[in-house]
C-alpha positions as CSV (number, residue, x, y, z in Angstrom):
1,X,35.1,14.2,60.1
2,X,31.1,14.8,60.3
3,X,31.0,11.0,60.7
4,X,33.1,10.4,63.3
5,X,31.4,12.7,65.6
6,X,28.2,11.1,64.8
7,X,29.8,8.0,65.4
8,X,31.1,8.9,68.8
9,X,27.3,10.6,69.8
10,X,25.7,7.5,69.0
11,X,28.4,5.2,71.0
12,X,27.6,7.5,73.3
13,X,24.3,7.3,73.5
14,X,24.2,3.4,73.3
15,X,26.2,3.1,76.3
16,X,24.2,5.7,78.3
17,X,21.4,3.4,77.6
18,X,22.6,0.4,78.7
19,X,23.8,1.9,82.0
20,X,20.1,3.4,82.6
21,X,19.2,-0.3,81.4
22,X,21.6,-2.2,83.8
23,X,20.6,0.4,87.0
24,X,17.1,0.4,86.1
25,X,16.5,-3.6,86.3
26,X,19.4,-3.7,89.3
27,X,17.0,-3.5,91.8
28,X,17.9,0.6,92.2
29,X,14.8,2.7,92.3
30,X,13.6,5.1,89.7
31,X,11.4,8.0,90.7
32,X,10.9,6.8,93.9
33,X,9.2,3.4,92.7
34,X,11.3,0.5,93.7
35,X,11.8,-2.9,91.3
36,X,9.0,-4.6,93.0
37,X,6.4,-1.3,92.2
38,X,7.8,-1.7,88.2
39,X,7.6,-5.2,88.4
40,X,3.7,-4.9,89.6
41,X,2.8,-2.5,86.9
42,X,5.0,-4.4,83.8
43,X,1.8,-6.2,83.4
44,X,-0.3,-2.6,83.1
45,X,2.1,-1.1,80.6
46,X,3.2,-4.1,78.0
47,X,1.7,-4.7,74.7
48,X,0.0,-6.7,73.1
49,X,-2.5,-7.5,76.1
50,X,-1.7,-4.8,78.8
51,X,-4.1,-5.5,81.8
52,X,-5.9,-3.2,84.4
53,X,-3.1,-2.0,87.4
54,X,-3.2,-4.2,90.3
55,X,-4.0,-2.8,93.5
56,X,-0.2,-2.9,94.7
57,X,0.5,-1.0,90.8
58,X,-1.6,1.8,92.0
59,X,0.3,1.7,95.8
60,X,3.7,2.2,94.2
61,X,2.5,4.6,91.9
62,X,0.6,6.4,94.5
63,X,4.3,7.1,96.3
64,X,5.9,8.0,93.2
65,X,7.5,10.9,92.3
66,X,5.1,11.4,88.6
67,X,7.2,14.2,87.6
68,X,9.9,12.4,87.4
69,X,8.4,9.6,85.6
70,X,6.6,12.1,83.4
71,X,10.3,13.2,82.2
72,X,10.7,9.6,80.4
73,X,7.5,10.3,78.2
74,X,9.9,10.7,75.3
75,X,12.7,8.6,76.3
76,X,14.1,5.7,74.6
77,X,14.3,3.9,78.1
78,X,11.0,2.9,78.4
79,X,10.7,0.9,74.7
80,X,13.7,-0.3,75.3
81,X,12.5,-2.4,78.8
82,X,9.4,-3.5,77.0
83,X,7.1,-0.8,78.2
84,X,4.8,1.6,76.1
85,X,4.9,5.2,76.9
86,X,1.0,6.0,76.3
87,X,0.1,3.0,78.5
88,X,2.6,4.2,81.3
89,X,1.2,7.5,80.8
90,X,-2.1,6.4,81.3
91,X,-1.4,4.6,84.8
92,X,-2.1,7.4,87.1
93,X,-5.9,8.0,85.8
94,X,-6.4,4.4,85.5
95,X,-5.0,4.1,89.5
96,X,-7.4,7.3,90.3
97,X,-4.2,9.6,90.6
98,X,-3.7,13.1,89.3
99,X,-1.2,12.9,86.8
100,X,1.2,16.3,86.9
101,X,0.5,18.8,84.1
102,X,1.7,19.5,81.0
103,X,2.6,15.1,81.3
């Protein structure tokens, strides 16, 4: 019986990913950064040849909630839309923002 609970938790954690997937490229908002503030800042946080964040990066980021993008530091949502966590974690600094503590 072990298995099939571990079955059922990882079901369950594929589909919550590809909800937060499906919302997260639907044009909804995450942390108070809309699809055209990721969109802006892909660039900034893609491997292999991430670029410096373009002035409208920075503006989105600037009215983000950090926080709340902080919290998906150790999230399989970000890998899984392309984006590396230490470059996204890096953006605030790099766009002369304070990140929050303990980020």
């Amino acid at each position: 019986m072990p298995m099939k609970g571990s079955k059922v938790g990882v079901l369950g954690m594929v589909v919550l990913g590809l909800l937060l997937i499906v919302e997260f490229t639907s044009g909804l908002s995450i942390c108070k950064m809309n699809d055209d503030g990721l969109t802006s800042c892909k660039p900034s946080v893609t491997q292999p040849n991430p670029v410096e964040p373009s002035a409208s990066c920075c503006e989105a980021l600037s009215a983000a909630d950090l926080q709340c993008l902080c919290s998906y530091r150790n999230s399989f949502v970000l890998p899984s839309l392309g984006i590396d966590p230490e470059l996204a974690l890096a953006l605030p600094t790099k766009c002369n923002l304070t990140s929050p503590p303990n980020c």
